[in-house]
C-alpha positions in Angstrom: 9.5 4.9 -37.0 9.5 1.5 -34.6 8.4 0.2 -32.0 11.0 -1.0 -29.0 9.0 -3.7 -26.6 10.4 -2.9 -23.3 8.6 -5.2 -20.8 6.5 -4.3 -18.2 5.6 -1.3 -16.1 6.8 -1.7 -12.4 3.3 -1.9 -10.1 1.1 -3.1 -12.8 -0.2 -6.3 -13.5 -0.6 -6.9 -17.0 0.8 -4.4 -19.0 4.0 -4.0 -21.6 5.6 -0.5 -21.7 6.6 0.4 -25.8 9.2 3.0 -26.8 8.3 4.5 -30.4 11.7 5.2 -31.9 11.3 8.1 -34.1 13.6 8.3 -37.4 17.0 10.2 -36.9 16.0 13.1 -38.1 12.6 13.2 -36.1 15.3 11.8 -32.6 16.9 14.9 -33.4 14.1 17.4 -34.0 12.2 15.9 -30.7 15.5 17.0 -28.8 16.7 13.3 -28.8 13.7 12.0 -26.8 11.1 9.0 -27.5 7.4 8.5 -26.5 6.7 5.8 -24.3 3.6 4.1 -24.4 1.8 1.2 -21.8 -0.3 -0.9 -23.7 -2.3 -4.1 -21.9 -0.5 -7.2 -22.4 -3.9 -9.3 -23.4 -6.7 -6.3 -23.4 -7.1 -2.6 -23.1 -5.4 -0.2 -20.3 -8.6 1.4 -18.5 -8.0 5.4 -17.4 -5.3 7.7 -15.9 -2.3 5.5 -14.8 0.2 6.3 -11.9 0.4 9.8 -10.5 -2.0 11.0 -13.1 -4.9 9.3 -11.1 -6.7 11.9 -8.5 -7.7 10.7 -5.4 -10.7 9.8 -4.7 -11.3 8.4 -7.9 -12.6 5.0 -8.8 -11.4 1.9 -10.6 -13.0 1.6 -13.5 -11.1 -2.3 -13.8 -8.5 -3.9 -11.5 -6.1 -3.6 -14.5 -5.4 0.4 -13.3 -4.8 -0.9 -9.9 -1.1 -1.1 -9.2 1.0 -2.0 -5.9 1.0 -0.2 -2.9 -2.5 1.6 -4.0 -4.6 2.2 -0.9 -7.7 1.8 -0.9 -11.0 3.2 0.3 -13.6 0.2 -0.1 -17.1 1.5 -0.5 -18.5 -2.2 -1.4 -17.3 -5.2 -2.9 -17.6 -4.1 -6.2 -16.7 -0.2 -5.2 -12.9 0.8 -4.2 -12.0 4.4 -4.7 -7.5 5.5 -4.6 -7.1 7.7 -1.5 -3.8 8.5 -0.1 -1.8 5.8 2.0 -0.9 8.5 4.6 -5.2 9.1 5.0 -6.5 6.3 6.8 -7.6 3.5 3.9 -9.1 -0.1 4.2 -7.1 -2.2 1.8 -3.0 -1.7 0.1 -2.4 -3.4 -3.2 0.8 -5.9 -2.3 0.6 -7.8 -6.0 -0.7 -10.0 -8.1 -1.3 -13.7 -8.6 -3.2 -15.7 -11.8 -5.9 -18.4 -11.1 -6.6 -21.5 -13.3 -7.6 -21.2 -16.7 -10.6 -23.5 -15.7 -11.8 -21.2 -13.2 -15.0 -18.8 -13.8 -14.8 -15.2 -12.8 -18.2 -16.3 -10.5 -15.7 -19.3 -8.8 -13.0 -16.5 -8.9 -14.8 -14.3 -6.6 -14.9 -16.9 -3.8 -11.3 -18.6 -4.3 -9.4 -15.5 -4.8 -8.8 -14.2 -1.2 -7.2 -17.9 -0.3 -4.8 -17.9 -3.5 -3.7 -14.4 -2.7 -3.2 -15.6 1.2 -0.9 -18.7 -0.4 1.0 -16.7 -3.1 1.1 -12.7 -1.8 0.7 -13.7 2.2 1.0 -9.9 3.7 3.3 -11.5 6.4 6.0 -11.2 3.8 5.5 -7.5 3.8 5.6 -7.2 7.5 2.0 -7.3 8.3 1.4 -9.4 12.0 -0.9 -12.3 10.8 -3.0 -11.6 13.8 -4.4 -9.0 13.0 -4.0 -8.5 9.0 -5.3 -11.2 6.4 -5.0 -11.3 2.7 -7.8 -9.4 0.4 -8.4 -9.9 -3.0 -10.4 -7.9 -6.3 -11.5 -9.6 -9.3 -13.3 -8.2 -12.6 -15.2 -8.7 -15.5 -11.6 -7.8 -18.2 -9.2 -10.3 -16.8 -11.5 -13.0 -17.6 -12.5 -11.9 -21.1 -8.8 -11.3 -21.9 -8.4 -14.6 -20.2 -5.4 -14.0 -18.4 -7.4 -14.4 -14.5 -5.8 -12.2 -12.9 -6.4 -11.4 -9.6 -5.1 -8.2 -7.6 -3.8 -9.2 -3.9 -4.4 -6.8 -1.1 -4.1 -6.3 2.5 -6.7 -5.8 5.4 -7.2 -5.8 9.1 -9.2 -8.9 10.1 -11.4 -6.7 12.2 -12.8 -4.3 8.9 -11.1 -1.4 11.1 -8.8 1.0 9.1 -5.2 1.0 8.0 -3.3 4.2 8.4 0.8 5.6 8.1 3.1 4.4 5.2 6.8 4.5 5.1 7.7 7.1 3.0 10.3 4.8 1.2 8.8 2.5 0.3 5.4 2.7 0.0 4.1 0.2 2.1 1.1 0.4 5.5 3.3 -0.2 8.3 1.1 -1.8 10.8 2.5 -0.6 13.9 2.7 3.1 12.9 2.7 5.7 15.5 -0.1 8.1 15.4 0.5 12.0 16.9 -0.5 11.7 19.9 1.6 8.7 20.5 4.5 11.1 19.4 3.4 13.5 21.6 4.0 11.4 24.6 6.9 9.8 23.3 8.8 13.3 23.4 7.0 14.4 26.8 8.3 11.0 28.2 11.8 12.0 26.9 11.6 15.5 27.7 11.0 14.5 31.3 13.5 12.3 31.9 16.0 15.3 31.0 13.9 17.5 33.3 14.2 14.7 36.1 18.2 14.6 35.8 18.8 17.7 35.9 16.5 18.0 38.6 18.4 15.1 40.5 22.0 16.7 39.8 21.2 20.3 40.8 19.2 19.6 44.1 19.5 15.7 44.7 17.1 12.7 43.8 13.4 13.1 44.4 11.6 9.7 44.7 8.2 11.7 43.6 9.6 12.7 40.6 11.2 9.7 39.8 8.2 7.8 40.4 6.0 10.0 38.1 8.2 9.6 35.0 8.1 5.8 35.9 4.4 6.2 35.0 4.2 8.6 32.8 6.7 6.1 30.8 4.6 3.4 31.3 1.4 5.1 29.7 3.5 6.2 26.8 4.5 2.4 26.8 1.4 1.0 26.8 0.0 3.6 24.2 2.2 1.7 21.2 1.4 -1.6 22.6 -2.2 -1.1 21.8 -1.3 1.1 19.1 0.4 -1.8 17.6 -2.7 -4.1 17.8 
């Protein structure tokens, strides 16, 4: 048996994956499959990885957190995985190093402005207006020495983030909640109504006018939607 370094896990910061080759009589009696391990780069792995975590569950170290996490932040020291479709406070965009000459205490305060420079959430789509760049820090990726720091997402105001796109993963900032829907599709519906209306019994300013405005609502609903 050998071991096959493979590199990296996609989402995680500081990790190597490791393929244990069996023998060729064990490929064979396994059904020609190999286990896969992840192993921490520069210090131990912490906890269920991937889609083993539950939500709800908290980080024991930033080196389980992994890109497009959401988070629910209980305090600066407490973040907890929840769903990206339930409404969350922070999503995990990357990861960036800090000097080797800087203490986890000078870490703490200099992190969110690194991850601003080298992860800015404009680059994911997020309207600098009204998102700015988070950061976590902890205790192992000092005494492994590698500084790490995980880069997040947030809205400046502390309000919540909510929707993803399914594709990818990501918060999309100007997602449309339900009731936005809703009236998108009354707003449609209505217009059909209103033409058919018009071509069966001739144009009605009234009703014309009142889809105008009911447009208009439905209009200004994902404007401040958006914000």
């Amino acid at each position: 048996m050998r071991g096959a370094d493979g590199g990296g896990p996609r989402g995680l910061a500081d990790v190597r994956s490791f393929a244990v080759v069996p023998t060729e009589a064990g490929f064979e009696a396994a059904g020609r499959r190999t286990a896969c391990l992840v192993l921490g780069a520069h210090g131990p792995v912490y906890g269920p990885l991937g889609g083993h975590r539950k939500p709800g569950s908290a980080f024991a170290d930033t080196a389980t957190m992994q890109r497009r996490d959401c988070l629910d932040v209980r305090s600066h020291r407490d973040a907890r995985l929840v769903s990206c479709a339930d409404p969350h406070d922070e999503q995990v965009l990357g990861f960036t190093r800090l000097g080797a000459d800087v203490t986890l205490a000078e870490a703490r305060t200099e992190s969110d402005t690194a991850c601003a420079r080298e992860v800015p959430p404009r680059d994911y789509g997020f309207d600098p207006s009204v998102y700015t760049a988070g950061s976590w820090t902890s205790e192992g990726a000092w005494k492994t020495g590698t500084h790490f720091v995980v880069c997040t997402v947030r809205k400046q105001n502390g309000g919540t983030m909510e929707g993803t796109n399914p594709e990818e993963g990501v918060a999309m900032p100007g997602s449309t909640d339900g009731s936005t829907k809703a009236m998108g599709v009354v707003t449609v519906g209505g217009l059909v109504v209103v033409t058919a209306y018009t071509v069966a019994l001739g144009s009605n300013g009234w009703l014309w006018f009142g889809w105008v405005v009911l447009g208009l609502i439905t209009l200004g609903m994902v404007a401040s939607r958006g914000s």
